[in-house]
N, C-alpha and C positions, 0 to 999 in steps of 0.2 A: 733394473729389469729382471734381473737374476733372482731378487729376494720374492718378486713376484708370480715366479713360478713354481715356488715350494708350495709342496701341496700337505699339507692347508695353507695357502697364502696367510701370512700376518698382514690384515690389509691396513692397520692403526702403522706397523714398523714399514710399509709399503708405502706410505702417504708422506710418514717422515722424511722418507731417504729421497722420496723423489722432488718434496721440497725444498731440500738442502741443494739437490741437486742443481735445483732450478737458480739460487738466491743471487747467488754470485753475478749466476749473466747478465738478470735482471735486474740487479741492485747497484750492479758495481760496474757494469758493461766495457770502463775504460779501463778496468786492472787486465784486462783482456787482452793478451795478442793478437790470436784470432777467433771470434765470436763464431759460434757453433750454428749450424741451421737454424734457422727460427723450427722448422717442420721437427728437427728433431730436441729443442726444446717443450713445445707443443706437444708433444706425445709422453714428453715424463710429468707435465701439469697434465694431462689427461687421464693418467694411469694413478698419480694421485689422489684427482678428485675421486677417483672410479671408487678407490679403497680408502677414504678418510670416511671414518665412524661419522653418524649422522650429530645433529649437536655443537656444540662448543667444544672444541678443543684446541689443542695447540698446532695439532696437526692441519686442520682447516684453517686457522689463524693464519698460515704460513704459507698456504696454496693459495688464499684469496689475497692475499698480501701479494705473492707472485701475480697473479692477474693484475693487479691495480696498477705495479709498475710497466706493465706488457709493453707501453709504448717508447718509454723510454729506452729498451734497446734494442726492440723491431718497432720502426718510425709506422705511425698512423698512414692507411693505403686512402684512399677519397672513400666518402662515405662513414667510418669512423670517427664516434664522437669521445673526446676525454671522458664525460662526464660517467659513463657507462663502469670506467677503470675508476673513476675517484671513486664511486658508489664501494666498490667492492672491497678495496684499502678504507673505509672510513666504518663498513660491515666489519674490516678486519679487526680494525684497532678498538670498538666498542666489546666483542667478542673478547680481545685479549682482558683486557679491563676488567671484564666481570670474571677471567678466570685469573688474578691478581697479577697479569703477567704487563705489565709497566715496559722494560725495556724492550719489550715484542711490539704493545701498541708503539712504540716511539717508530721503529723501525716499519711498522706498515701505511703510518701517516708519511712516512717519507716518500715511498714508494707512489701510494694515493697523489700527492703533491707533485712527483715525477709525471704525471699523466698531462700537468697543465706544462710543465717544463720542455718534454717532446715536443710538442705543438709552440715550444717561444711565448708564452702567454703565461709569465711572470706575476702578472696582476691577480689572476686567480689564486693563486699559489697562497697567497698571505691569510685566506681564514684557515687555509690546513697546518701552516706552516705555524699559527699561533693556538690552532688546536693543538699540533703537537706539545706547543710552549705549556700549556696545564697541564698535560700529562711528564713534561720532563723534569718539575722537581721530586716524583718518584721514582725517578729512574734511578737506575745503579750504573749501567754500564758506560764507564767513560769514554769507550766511544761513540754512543749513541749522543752524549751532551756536547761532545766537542761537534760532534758534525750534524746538531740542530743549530748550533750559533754560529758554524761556515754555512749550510746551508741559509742562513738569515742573510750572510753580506754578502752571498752568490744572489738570490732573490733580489733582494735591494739596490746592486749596481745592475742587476738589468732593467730596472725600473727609472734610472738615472736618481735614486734618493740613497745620495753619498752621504749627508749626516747619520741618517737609519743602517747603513751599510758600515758605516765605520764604529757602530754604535754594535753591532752584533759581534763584531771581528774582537773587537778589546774584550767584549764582555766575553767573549768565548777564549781568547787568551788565556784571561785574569781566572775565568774556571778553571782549567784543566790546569793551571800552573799551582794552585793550591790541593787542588786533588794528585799532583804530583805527575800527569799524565802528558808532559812536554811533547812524547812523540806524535803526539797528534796535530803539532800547531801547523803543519807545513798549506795543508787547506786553507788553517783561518789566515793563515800569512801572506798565502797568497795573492788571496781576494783583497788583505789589504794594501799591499802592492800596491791592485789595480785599482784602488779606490785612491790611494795619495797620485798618482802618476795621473788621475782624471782631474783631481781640484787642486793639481800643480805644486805638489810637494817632490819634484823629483828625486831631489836627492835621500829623503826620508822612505821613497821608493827603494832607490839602491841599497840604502841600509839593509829593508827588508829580503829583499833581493841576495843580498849577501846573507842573510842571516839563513836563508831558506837550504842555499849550498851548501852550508857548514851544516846544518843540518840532517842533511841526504847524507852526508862525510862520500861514501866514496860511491852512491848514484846519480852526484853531484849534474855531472854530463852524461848521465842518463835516467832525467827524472821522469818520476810519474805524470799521471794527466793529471793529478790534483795540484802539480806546482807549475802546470807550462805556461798559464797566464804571467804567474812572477817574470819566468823568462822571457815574453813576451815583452811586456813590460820595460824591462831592462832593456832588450833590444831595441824599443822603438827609444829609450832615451838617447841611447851611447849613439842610435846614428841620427837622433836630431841633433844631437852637439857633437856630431862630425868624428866622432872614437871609431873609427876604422875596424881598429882590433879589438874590438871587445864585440862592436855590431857581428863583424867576420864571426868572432867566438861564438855567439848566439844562434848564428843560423847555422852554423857548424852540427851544432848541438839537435834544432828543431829539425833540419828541414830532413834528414832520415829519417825519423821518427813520423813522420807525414803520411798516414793512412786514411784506409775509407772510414778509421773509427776514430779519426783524431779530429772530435767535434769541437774540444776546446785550443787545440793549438790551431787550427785552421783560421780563425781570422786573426789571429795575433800572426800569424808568419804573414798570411795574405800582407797585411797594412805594415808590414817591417818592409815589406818587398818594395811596397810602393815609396813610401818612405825613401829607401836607397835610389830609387830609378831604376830598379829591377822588372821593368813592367814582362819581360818575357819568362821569369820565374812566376811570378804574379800568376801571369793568364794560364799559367800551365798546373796551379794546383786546384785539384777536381772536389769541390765543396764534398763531404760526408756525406754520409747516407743520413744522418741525425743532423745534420745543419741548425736545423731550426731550435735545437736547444742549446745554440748559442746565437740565437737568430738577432739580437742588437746589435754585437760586435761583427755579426757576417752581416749586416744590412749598413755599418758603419763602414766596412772595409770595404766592400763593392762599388758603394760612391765613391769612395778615392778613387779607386781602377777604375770604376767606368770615365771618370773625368779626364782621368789621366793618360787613357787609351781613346778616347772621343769616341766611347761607345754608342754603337748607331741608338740602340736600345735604353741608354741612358734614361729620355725620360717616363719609359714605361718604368725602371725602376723607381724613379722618385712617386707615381702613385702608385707602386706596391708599397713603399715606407711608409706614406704619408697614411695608409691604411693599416698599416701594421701598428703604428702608431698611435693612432686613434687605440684600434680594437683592444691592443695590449697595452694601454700607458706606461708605452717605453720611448720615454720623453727624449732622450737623446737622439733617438731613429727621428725624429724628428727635426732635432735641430742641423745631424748629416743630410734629411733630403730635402731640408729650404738652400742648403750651402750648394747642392747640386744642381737645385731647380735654377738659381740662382746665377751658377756658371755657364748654364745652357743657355738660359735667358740673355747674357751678358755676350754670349759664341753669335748668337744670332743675333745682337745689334740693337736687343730690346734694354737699353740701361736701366730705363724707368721702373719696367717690373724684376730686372735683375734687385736693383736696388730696394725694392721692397721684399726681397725673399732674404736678401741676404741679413738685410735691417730684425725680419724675424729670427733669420738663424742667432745673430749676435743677441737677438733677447733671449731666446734657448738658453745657450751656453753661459751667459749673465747669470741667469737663475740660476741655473744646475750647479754654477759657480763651475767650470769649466772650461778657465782659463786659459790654454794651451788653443783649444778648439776655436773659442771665441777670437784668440789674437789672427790664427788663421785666417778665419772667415773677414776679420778687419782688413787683411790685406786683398781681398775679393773686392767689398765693399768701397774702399778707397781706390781701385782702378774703376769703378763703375762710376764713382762721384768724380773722378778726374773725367771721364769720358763726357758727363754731362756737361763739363766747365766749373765744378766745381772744386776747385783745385782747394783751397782752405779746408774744407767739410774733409778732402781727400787726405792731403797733410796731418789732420788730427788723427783720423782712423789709423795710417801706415805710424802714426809717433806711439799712440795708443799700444796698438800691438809692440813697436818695437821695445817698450819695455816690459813686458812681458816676454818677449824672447830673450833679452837683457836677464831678465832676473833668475828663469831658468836656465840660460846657458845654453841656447837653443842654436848654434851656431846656422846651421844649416835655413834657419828662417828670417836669420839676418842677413844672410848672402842674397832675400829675395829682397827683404824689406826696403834695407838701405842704400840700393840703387834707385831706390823709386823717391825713397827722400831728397838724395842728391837733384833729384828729375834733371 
C-alpha cells in the first residue's frame, strides 16, 4: 500500500508487490495460522489490477492467477460459479506461456484447478490438472513438479481411483528423488498413506506414516496440513487394532491443531473419533469453513456419526451423497451413503431393502478394492440376511469379512464379528 502512494506511483512494482502479497493466502491458505480478511485481501488484488501495465506481463500473470484461486481460500457464497475463476487461471497460464515463463503457468493452472477443488468437485479438476501435465516437462522449479504429482494423488483419491492415485504419488517420489529434492515428499507421502490404508495395506501405511515423522525430525508432533492425512491415517489404524497409545498419541497430536481452517484434518479426526466411541468429541468438531475441499472424506465421516448418533437427519444426508456422488464421481461417497441408507433401512425393520443398499455398498467397495470398507459393510449385510432367516447367506458375509479383519489386524472389528459367528 505504501509503494503506492509515492508519487509517481511505480504502478508495474505496485501490481508486483500486491501479488505476492496476495499468493500465499490464496495458494497456500493452510500454511496459515490465521487467514487475513477476505475484504482485506480483496483490496490489495484491487490495487493490483488498478496498476498492472495493460498486456501480458508477469505482473497480470500473477493477479489473474490470484483470482482463479479466490475460492479456494474464501469458499464460494450461493450464486458463484467455479467456472468464472478457472477462465481467469487458464487466461493466466496461456499468458505465462507466450512470455516463456513455464514455472508461472504451472503454478496458475494449479490455482484454476483449486476453483473445482473449493466446491469438492474432483472430477472437473483432471483436464486442468493434465493441462498443467504438458506444461510441466518445461518446468524448472522443483517445487512446482513435486506438487503437480501430490496434487494428481490428492485428485485421484477423492475420486476413489486408487491405481491413478498411487500411480501419481510414486511417479512423483521417483522425480524429486533424482532431482535430489527429497524435502518435498512429505505431500506425496502423504496421500500415499492414504491411498495404501484405503486398498488395505496397512501396515505399508505405517511404514509411510513413520517415514513422514522422520522427516518433519522435530515438527514431527507438530505437522503441517500437507501431512495430517498420514496422521490421520495412522490413527484410524492403531485404534482399529486396539493400540491405545499410539491412537491416544495421535489425537494428542490432531485434536489442538483443530481449526476453522483445518479442512484436511477435519474428517480424519472426525472418523478417528468415531472409531474410538468418542461420539461426544465427534459431535463437537465444527466442520471448516472450506469443508467441501475435503468434501469425500467429510461426507465418509458424517455417515459414521450420523449412524452412530441415530441421527434424526441421517437420511436427508444419504441424498445429499447419493448427489454429491453422482455430480462429482466420487465413487466412494457412494459406497458410505448405500452403507447408511442401508442401516436406516435395517433400524426401521425394512431388511429387504436394507439388503439391497447394503448388497450395493459391498459392490462399491469390491470395485474401488476397498477392502477395510467393504468387510464393514459385510457385517451390516450379514445381520440383515440373518434377520430375514437367512442364517448361511448370513455366516458367509460375517466369515468373509472376518478374514479380512484377520489379515489387517483389525482387532476392534473382530470383537463385533465373532460374536455373531459364535451366534
Amino acid at each position: 500500500m505504501l509503494r503506492s502512494t509515492i508519487d509517481p506511483p511505480d504502478g508495474r512494482l505496485v501490481a508486483y508487490l500486491a501479488a505476492r502479497a496476495c499468493d500465499v493466502t490464496i495458494r497456500w491458505p493452510g500454511s496459515i495460522g490465521t487467514l487475513p480478511a477476505e475484504s482485506e485481501v480483496r483490496a490489495l488484488l484491487d490495487l493490483g489490477l488498478a496498476n498492472a501495465p495493460p498486456g501480458d506481463s508477469e505482473e497480470r500473470v500473477r493477479l489473474l492467477g490470484v483470482q482463479a484461486g479466490w475460492l479456494f481460500t474464501f469458499p464460494m457464497t450461493e450464486g458463484n460459479d467455479p467456472k468464472g475463476y478457472v477462465t481467469a487461471g487458464v487466461e493466466a497460464a496461456d499468458m505465462a506461456m507466450r512470455l516463456g515463463m513455464p514455472n508461472l503457468a504451472s503454478g496458475v493452472l494449479d490455482n484454476a484447478a483449486s476453483a473445482w477443488t473449493a466446491v469438492g468437485d474432483y472430477s472437473k479438476m483432471i483436464p486442468l490438472w493434465e493441462r498443467r501435465g504438458e506444461v510441466v516437462p518445461y518446468v524448472t522449479d522443483a517445487f512446482e513438479i513435486g506438487d503437480f504429482w501430490a496434487m494428481g494423488g490428492w485428485m485421484y483419491f477423492e475420486i476413489a481411483d486408487y491405481p491413478s492415485a498411487m500411480r501419481c504419488v510414486d511417479a512423483g517420489l521417483d522425480v524429486i528423488a533424482r532431482i535430489g529434492a527429497n524435502n518435498l515428499d512429505v505431500h506425496l507421502s502423504a496421500w500415499k498413506a492414504a491411498t495404501l490404508h484405503r486398498t488395505g495395506h496397512w501396515n505399508e501405511a505405517l511404514e509411510i506414516y513413520e517415514h513422514v515423522r522422520d522427516t518433519l525430525d522435530d515438527r514431527r508432533d507438530q505437522p503441517p496440513y500437507f501431512a495430517m492425512h498420514a496422521y490421520g491415517v495412522a490413527g484410524l489404524i492403531h485404534t482399529s487394532r486396539g493400540d491405545v497409545a499410539r491412537s491416544d498419541q495421535i489425537v494428542r497430536i490432531l485434536a489442538p491443531r483443530m481449526s476453522a481452517a483445518s479442512s484436511r484434518m477435519f474428517p480424519w479426526l472426525l472418523r478417528i473419533y468415531v472409531v474410538r466411541g468418542e461420539l461426544d468429541a465427534a459431535r463437537s468438531l465444527e466442520p471448516p469453513t472450506a469443508w467441501r475441499v475435503h468434501a469425500t472424506e467429510a461426507y465418509e465421516a458424517h455417515s459414521e456419526l450420523a449412524w452412530a448418533t441415530r441421527d434424526p437427519n441421517a437420511g436427508d444426508l444419504v441424498q445429499e451423497m447419493r448427489r454429491h456422488a453422482v455430480d462429482t464421481a466420487a465413487a466412494s461417497v457412494e459406497g458410505f451413503a448405500e452403507r447408511l441408507a442401508g442401516r436406516l433401512d435395517a433400524a426401521g425393520g425394512d431388511d429387504d431393502d436394507a439388503m439391497a443398499a447394503f448388497t450395493k455398498a459391498v459392490e462399491v467397495f469390491e470395485r474401488l478394492d476397498a477392502p477395510w470398507e467393504r468387510a464393514v459393510t459385510l457385517i451390516d449385510l450379514g445381520r440383515s440376511q440373518a434377520a430375514t432367516g437367512d442364517t448361511d447367506a448370513a455366516r458367509t458375509s460375517w466369515t468373509d469379512a472376518r478374514a479380512t479383519f484377520e489379515r489387517l489386524g483389525a482387532v476392534r472389528d473382530l470383537a463385533i464379528v465373532d460374536p455373531l459367528l459364535r451366534g
